[in-house]
C-alpha positions in Angstrom: 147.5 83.3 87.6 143.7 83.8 87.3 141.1 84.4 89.7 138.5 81.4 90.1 136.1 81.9 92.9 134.5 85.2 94.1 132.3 85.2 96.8 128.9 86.8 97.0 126.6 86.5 100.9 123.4 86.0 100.7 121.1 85.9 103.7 119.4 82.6 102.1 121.2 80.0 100.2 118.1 78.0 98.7 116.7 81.7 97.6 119.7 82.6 96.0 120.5 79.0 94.1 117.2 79.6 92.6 117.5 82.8 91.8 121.0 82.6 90.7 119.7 80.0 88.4 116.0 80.1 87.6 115.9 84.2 87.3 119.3 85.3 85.5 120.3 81.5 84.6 123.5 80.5 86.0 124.0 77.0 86.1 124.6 75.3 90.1 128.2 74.1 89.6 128.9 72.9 93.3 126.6 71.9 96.4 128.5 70.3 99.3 127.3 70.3 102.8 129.5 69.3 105.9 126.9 69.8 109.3 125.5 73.2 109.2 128.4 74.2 106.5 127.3 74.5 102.5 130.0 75.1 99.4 127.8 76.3 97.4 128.7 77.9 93.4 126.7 78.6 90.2 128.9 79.4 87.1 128.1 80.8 83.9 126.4 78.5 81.5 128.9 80.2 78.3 131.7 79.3 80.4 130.7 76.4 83.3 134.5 75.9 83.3 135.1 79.5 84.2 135.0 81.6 87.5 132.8 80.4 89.8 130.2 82.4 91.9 130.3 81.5 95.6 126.7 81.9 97.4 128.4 82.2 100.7 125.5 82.4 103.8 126.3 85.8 105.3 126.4 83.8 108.9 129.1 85.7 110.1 128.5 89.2 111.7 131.1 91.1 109.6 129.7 89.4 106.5 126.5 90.9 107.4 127.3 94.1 108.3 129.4 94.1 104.9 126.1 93.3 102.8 123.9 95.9 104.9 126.4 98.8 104.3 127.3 98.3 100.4 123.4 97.6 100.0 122.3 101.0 102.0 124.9 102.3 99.4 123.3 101.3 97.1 125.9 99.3 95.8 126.6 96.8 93.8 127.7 93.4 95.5 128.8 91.6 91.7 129.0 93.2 88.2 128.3 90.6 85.2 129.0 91.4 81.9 126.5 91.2 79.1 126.7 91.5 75.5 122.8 92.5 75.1 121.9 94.5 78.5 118.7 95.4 77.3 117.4 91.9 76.4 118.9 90.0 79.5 116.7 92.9 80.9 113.7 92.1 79.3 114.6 88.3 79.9 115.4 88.5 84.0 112.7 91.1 84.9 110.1 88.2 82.9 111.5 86.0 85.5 110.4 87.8 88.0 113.1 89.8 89.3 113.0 93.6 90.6 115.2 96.0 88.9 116.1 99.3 91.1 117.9 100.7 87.6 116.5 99.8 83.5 119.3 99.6 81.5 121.1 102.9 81.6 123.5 104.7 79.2 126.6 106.0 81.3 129.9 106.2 80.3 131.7 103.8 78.5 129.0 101.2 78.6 124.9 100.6 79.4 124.2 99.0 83.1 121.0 98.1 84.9 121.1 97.2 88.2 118.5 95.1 90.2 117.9 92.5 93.7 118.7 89.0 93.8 116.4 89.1 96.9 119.2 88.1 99.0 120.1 91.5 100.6 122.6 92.1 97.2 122.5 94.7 94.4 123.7 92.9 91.0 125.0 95.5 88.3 125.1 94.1 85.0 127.0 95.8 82.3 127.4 96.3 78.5 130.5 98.2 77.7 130.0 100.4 74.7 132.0 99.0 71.3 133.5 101.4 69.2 
């Protein structure tokens, strides 16, 4: 067993393809719409065959209320791993996104946390090699 598809809402499905793709460089993987219904997925260019990142439109009241409360929490919605934290921070935040956290030292690994612009926080993480 392995897991496939996660889902991430976003209040904005355009906004978040191209952020998901032009600012941290996922590549779109699937865009199928049926009336006002979209499938929409970006996957990770090292591994396009890999898990796939559902941009789900937070359309649904619990959805919404689900986004609102992790984000006033100041949680993260998804967690992407990184072998060089620092320069993928350096590389997004010339792409114009808006980090809430510059790469950190914490436990066990160095995370920096920023918008998509979508009503998400997105953590990405370096785990500490020893």
């Amino acid at each position: 067993m392995k897991i496939k598809l996660t889902t991430i809402y976003v209040d904005d499905q355009d906004k978040a393809l191209r952020f998901y793709t032009e600012v941290l460089g996922f590549t779109k993987k699937a865009d199928v719409s049926q009336g006002p219904f979209r499938w929409l997925t970006v996957a990770s260019p090292e591994e396009p065959d890999g898990t796939e990142l559902q941009l789900a439109l937070n359309s649904n009241p619990a959805a919404q209320a689900y986004q609102q409360a992790i984000f006033q929490q100041s949680q993260p919605a998804a967690m992407f791993f990184t072998d060089d934290v620092k320069g993928d921070y350096e590389r997004i935040k010339a792409n114009g996104a808006e980090f809430t956290m510059a790469p950190t030292d914490v436990t066990g690994s160095t995370i920096a946390m920023l918008s998509d612009t979508c009503g998400n926080l997105i953590q990405l993480t370096q785990l500490v090699r020893y």
